[in-house]
C-alpha positions in Angstrom: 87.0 94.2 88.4 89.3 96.6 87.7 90.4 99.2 89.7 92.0 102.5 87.7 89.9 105.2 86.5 88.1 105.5 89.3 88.6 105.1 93.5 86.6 102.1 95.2 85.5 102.7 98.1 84.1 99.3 100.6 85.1 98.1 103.9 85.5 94.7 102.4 86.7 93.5 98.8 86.3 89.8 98.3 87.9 88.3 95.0 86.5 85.0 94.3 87.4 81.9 92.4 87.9 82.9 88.6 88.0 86.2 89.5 90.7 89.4 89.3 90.6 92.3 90.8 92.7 94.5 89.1 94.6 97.9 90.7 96.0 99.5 87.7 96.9 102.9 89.2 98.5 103.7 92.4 96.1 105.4 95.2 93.2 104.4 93.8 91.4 102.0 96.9 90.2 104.6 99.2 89.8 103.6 103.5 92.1 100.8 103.5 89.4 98.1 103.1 90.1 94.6 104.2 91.0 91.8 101.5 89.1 88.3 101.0 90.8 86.0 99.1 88.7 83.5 98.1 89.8 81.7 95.3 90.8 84.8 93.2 93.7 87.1 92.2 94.8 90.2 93.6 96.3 91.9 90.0 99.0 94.9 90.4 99.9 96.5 86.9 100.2 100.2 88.3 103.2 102.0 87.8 105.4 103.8 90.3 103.1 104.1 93.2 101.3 102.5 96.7 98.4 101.3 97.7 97.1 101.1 101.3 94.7 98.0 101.9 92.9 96.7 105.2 93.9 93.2 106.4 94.4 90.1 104.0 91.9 87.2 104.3 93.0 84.2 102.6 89.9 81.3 102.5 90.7 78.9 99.2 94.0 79.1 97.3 94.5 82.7 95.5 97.3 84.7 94.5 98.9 88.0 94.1 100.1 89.0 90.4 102.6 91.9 90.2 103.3 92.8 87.1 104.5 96.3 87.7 107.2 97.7 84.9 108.5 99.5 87.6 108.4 99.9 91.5 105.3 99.9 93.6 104.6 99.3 97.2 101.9 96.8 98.5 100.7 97.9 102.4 98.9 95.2 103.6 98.0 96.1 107.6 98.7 93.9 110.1 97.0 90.3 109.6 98.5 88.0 111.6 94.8 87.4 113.4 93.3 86.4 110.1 92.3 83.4 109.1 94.1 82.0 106.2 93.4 78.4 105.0 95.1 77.2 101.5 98.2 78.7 100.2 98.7 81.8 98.9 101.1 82.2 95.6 103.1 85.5 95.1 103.8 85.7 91.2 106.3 87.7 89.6 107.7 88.7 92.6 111.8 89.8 91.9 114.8 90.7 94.7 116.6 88.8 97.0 116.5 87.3 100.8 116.6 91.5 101.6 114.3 92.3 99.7 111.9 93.1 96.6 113.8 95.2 93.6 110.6 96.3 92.2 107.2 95.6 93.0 107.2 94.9 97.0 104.7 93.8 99.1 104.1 94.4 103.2 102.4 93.2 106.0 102.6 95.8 109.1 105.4 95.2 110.9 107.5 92.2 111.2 104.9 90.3 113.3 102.1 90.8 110.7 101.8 87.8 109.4 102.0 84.4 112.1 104.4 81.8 111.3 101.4 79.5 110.0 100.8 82.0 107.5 104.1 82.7 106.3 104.3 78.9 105.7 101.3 78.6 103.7 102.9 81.4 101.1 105.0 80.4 97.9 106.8 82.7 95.5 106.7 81.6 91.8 110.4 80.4 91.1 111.5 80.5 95.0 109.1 77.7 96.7 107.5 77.1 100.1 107.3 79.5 102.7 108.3 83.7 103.6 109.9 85.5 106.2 108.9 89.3 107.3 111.6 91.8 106.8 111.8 93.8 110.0 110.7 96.5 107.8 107.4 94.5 107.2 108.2 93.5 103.8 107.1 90.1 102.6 109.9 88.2 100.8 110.7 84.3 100.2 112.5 81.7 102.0 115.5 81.2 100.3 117.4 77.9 100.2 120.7 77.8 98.5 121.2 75.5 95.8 122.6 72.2 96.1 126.2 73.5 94.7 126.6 75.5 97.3 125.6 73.2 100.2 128.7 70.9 98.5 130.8 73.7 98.3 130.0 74.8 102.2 130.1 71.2 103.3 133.2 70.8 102.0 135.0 73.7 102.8 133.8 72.9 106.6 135.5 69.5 106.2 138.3 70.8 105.6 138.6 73.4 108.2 137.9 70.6 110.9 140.6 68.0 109.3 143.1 70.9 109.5 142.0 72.1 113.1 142.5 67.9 113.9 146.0 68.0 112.6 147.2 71.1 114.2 146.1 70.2 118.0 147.3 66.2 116.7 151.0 68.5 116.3 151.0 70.1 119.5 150.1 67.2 121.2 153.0 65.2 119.8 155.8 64.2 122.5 159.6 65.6 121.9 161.7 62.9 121.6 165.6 64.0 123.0 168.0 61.6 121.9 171.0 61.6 124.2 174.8 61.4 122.2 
């Protein structure tokens, strides 16, 4: 289905398995109507713009496409007493651990999604599991790569071997020879 041209207006949009559900222009979902995902994809390809939808329902592995040229805002409302079962996949989703540079997506506040939830999300290219922003924003876990474990792991050794040497040096008697 796609949603552009014209505004829908339900209380409920499901998107089943196989299925899209396009929203190709900004404003265009009238009343905020709650979100099944069953199976299906949740499509963004408007341009510079929001669009305010009811609580997310998540009952069989789906996903949310952005593919935005430019910024838009996803307002989910508060659906942390959903169910969800499955996992949920975010694709194309750019930014950082503070947040999205273009196409964003929200959840309420920063309790809107439970911590069951949040673990049951993956971002294309970032992995398992989300944290809420305490602006509400959705964004991924991010785990820093194996180089820079090393490089923090080592850097801490060496801070501890030189904290051990230091109190080793104060500790050290003074030996007075007498002439």
């Amino acid at each position: 289905m796609l949603c552009g041209a014209q505004n829908i207006q339900q209380n409920t949009i499901t998107i089943n398995s196989g299925g899209t559900f396009f929203i190709s222009s900004p404003n265009r979902v009238s009343g905020s109507p709650d979100i099944i995902l069953n199976g299906g994809d949740l499509n963004i390809t408007a341009h510079n713009g929001t669009e305010h939808l009811g609580a997310l329902t998540l009952t069989s592995s789906s996903s949310i496409t952005l593919e935005s040229i430019s910024s838009f805002r996803l307002y989910f409302q508060n659906s942390s007493l959903q169910s969800w079962t499955n996992t949920l996949t975010i694709n194309n989703w750019t930014g950082d651990s503070l947040g999205g540079t273009a196409d964003r997506i929200f959840f309420g506040s920063s309790s809107g999604l439970t911590s069951t939830q949040l673990s049951q999300i993956s971002f294309t290219g970032f992995g398992t599991g989300a944290i809420i922003l305490t602006s509400g924003e959705l964004v991924p876990v991010v785990i820093p790569e194996t180089p820079t474990i090393v490089y923090i792991s080592v850097l801490a050794l060496i801070i501890i071997i030189f904290e051990i040497v230091r109190v080793y040096d104060e500790q050290k008697p003074i030996i007075k020879i007498d002439e």
